[in-house]
C-alpha positions in Angstrom: 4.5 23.0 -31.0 5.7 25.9 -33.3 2.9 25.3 -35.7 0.0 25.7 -32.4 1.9 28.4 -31.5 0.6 30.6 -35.1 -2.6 28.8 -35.1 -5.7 30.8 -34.7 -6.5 27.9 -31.7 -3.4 29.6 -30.3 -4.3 32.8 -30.5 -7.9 32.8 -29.3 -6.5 30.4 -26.0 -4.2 33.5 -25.5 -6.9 36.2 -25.6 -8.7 34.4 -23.3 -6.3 32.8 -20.9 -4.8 36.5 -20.8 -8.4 38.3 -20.1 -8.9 35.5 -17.1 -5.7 36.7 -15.9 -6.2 40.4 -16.3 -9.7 39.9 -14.5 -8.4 38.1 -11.9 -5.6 40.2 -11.2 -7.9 43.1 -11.2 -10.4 41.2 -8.9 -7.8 39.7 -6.4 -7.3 43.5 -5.6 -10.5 44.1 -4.0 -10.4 44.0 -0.9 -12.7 41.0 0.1 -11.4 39.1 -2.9 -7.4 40.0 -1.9 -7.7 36.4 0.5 -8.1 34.4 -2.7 -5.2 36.0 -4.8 -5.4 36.7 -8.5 -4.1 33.5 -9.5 -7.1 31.2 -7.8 -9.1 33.4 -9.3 -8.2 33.5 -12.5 -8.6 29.5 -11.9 -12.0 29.7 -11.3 -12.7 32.4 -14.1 -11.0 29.5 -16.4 -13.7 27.1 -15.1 -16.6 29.2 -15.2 -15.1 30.0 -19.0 -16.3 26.5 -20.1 -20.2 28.3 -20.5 -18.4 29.5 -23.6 -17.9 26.0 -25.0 -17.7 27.0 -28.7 -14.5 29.0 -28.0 -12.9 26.7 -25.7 -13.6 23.7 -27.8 -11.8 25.6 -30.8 -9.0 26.7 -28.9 -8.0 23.4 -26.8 -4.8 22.8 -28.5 -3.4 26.5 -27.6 -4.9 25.8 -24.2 -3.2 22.7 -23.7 0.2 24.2 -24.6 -0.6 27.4 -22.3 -1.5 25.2 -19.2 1.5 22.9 -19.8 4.6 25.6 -21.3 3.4 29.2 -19.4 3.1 27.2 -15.8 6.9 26.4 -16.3 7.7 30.0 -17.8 6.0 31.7 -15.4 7.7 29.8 -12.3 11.0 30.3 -14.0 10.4 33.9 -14.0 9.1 33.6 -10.0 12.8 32.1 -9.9 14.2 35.7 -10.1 12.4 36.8 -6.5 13.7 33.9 -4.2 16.6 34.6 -2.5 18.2 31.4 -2.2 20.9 32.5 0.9 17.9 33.2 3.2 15.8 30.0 2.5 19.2 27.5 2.3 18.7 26.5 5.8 15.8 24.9 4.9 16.8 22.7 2.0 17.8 19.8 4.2 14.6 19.7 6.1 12.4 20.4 3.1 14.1 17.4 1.3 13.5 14.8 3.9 9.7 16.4 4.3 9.5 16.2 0.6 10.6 12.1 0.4 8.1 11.2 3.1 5.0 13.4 1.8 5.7 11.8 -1.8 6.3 8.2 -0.7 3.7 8.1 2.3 0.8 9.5 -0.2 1.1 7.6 -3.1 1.4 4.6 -0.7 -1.9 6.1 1.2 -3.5 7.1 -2.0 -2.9 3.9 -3.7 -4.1 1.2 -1.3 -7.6 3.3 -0.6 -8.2 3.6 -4.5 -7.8 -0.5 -4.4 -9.9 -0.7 -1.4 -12.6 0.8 -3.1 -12.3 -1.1 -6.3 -10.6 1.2 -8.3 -8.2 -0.6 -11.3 -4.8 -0.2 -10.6 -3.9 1.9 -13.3 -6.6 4.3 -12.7 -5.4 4.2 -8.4 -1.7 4.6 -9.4 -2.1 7.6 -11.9 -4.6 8.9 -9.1 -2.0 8.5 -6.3 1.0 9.8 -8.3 -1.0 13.2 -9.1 -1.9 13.5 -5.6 1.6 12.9 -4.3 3.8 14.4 -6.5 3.3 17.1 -9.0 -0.6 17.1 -10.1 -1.4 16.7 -13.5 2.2 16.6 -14.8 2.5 13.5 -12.5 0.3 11.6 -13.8 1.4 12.0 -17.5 5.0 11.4 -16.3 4.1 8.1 -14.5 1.7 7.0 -17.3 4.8 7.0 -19.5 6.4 4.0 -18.1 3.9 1.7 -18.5 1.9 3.6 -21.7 2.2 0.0 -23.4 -1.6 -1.8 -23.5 -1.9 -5.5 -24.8 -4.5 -4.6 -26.9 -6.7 -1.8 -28.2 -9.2 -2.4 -24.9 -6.6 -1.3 -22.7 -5.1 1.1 -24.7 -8.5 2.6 -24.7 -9.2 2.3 -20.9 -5.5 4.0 -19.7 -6.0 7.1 -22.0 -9.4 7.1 -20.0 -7.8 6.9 -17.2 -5.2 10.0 -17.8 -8.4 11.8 -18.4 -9.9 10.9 -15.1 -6.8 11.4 -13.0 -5.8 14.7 -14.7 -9.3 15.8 -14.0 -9.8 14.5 -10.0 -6.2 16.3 -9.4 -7.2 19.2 -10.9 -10.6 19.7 -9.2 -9.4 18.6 -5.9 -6.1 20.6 -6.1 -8.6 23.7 -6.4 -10.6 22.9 -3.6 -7.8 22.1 -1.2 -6.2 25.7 -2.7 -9.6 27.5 -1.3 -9.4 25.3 1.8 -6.1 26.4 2.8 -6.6 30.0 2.0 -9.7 29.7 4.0 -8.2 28.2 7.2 -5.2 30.4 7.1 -6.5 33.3 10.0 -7.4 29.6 12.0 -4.0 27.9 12.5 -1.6 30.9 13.6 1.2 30.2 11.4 4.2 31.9 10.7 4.8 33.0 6.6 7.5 29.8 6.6 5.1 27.3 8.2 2.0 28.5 5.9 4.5 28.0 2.9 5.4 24.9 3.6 1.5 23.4 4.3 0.8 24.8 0.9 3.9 23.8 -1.2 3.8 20.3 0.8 0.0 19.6 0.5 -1.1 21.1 -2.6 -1.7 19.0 -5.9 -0.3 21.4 -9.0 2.7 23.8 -8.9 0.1 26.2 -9.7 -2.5 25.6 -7.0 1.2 25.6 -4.5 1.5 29.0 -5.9 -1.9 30.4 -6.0 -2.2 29.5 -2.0 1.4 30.5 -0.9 1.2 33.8 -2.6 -2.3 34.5 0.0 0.5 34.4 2.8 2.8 37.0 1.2 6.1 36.6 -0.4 8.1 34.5 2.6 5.3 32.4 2.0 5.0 32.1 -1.6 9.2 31.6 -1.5 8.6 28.6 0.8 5.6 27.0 -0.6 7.8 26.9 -4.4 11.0 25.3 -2.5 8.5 22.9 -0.7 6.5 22.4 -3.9 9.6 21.7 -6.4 11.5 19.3 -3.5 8.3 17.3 -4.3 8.1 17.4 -7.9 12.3 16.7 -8.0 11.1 13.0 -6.4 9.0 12.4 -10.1 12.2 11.1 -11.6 12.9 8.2 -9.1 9.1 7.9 -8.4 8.7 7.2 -12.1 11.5 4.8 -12.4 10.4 2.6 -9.4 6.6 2.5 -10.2 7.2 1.5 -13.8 9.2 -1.5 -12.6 6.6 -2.1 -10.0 3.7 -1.5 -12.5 5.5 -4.0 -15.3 6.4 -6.8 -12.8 2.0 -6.6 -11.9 1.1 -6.7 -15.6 3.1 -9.6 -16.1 0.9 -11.9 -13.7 -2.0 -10.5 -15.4 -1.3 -9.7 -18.9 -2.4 -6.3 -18.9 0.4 -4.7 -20.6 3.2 -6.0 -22.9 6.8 -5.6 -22.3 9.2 -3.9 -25.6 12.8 -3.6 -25.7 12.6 0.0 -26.2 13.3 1.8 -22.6 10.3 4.2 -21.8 12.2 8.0 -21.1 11.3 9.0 -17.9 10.4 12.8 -18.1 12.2 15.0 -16.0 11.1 18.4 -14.9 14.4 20.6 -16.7 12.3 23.9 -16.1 13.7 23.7 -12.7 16.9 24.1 -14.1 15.6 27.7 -15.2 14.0 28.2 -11.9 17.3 27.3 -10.4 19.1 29.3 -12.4 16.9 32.3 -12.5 17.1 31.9 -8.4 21.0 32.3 -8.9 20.8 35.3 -11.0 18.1 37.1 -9.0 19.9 36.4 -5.7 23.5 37.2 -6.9 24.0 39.6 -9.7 22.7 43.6 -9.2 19.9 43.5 -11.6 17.8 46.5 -9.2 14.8 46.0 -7.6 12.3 47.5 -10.6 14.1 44.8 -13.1 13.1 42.3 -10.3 9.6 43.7 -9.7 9.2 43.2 -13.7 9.7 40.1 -13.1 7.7 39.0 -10.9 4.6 41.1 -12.6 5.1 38.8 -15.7 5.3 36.1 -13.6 2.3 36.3 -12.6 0.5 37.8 -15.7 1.9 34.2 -17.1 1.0 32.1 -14.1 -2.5 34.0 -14.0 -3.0 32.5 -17.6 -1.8 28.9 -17.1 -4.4 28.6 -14.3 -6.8 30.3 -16.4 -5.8 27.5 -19.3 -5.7 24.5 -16.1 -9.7 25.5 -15.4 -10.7 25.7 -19.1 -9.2 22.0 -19.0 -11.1 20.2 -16.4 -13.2 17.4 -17.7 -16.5 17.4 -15.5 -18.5 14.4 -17.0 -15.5 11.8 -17.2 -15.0 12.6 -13.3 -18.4 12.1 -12.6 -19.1 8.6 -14.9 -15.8 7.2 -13.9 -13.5 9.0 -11.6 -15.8 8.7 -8.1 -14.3 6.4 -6.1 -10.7 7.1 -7.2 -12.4 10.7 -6.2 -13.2 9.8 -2.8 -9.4 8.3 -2.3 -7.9 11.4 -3.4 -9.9 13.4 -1.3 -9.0 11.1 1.8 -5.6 11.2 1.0 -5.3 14.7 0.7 -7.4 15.1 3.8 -4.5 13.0 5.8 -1.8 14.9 3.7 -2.8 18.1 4.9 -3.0 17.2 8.6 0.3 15.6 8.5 2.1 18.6 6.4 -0.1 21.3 8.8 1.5 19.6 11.8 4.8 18.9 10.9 5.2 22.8 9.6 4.2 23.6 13.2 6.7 21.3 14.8 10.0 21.8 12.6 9.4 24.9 10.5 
């Protein structure tokens, strides 16, 4: 990581990330872009950023470490905002809601993938994404079971990150811009609009982009919501491995080692926990604070840029569509359940 970091890749995945952010900061001002928020926007820019294939091409290894190092800086800095006294009544609730959204949807997720004929590596990395944390789900999971009988399959599951990264990615977006968009139509308070987004939504970042378009009691609750989900990657990690072993050895799919797979756990919560301490407790004035949270964003603004310039069209298209169509079904049923249960007990 230290030698990306004073590449040239590095530095032109900066420049551009950061102008993305910058524009989309700038745009999310106007006022008939101010719905989206800077940070969906500077998503899309990211996309539309691919028309400049050359440079992205060059720069993917800064990329990759800006989409994957500044989301977790940048929600470590959000961290110093959220006043954790006001929201702790919460917790309990968000916790249960958190267990049942993550456990229900990969369950949900999992069996329509099958149904439609979709391997079952492919349908759990598909229905871990969509359940848990996005694209930082899926790489999680794949680690317990990264361990192909033979080239073939060691072939078809890095395929198959590459399709699951991509359909949570894409449909995470969409969903963002769906939300956003029916906001004015369901009458919600700041609290329950927080918790739809931060309990329906794919990526921390998409989570983010959509809570901050309901201002910041909204934005405080869809992060809580958001990281009670991605605190269930541990355990979820640990039981499908076990699951996903005890399946390949009936088929011979995969090849079980002595070596214990290391189950990655999210420590940037840690910061985001600890930054929620310090913001919440100690006098650091409101202009430290608002510093803060202007980074935050400047950061978060280029880790969605970085996300966008990531998504892999043409492996979606050739081999993702059915795992596709059960994402989308199963984030269809996600959001109606989280929607209604926001109204009921938030």
């Amino acid at each position: 990581m230290i030698n990306t970091l004073f590449s040239r890749q590095f530095i032109v995945a900066f420049l551009l990330t950061l102008l993305c952010s910058l524009a989309g900061s700038f745009l999310g001002g106007l006022p008939y872009l101010s719905v989206i928020g800077a940070l969906v926007i500077a998503l899309i820019l990211g996309m539309l950023m691919q028309l400049a294939q050359p440079a992205v091409a060059y720069s993917q290894p800064g990329i990759g470490l800006i989409s994957n190092k500044f989301l977790r800086l940048g929600i470590i800095l959000l961290g110093f905002k959220l006043n954790l006294i006001a929201l702790a009544q919460a917790g309990i609730k968000t916790i249960l809601l958190a267990v049942v959204i993550v456990s229900g949807t990969i369950l949900l997720v999992y069996s329509l993938a099958r149904r439609f004929g979709v391997d079952r590596h492919l349908a759990i990395l598909v229905a871990s994404g969509t359940g848990i944390c996005g694209a930082a789900a899926v790489m999680g999971i794949s680690s317990q079971f990264d361990n192909a009988a033979n080239e073939t399959e060691a072939e078809r599951q890095r395929e198959n990150k590459v399709v699951a990264v991509a359909i949570v990615a894409i449909l995470g977006t969409l969903f963002t811009l769906l939300e956003i968009g029916i906001k004015p139509l369901l009458h919600m308070s700041a609290v329950q609009f927080g918790v739809m987004t931060g309990g329906s939504l794919h990526e921390i970042a998409h989570a983010v982009a959509a809570g901050s378009a309901g201002g910041p009691v909204s934005l405080d609750t869809a992060i809580i919501t958001k990281l009670s989900r991605v605190l269930m990657l541990a355990p979820a990690a640990m039981i499908i491995g076990w699951w996903y072993q005890k399946q390949g050895i009936k088929d011979g799919s995969i090849v079980l080692t002595n070596d214990q797979k290391r189950v990655p756990i999210p420590w940037f919560m840690v910061g985001f926990i600890l930054a929620s301490v310090i913001g919440t407790f100690m006098p650091l004035g409101a202009a430290v604070i608002a510093g803060l949270v202007k980074l935050a964003y400047l950061v978060l603004g280029m880790a969605m840029a970085a996300l966008g310039m990531s998504v892999n069209f043409k492996v979606l298209l050739t081999r993702g569509r059915n795992a596709l169509l059960a994402a989308v079904l199963g984030s269809v049923v996600l959001l109606t359940f989280v929607a209604a249960m926001s109204k009921l007990f938030f």
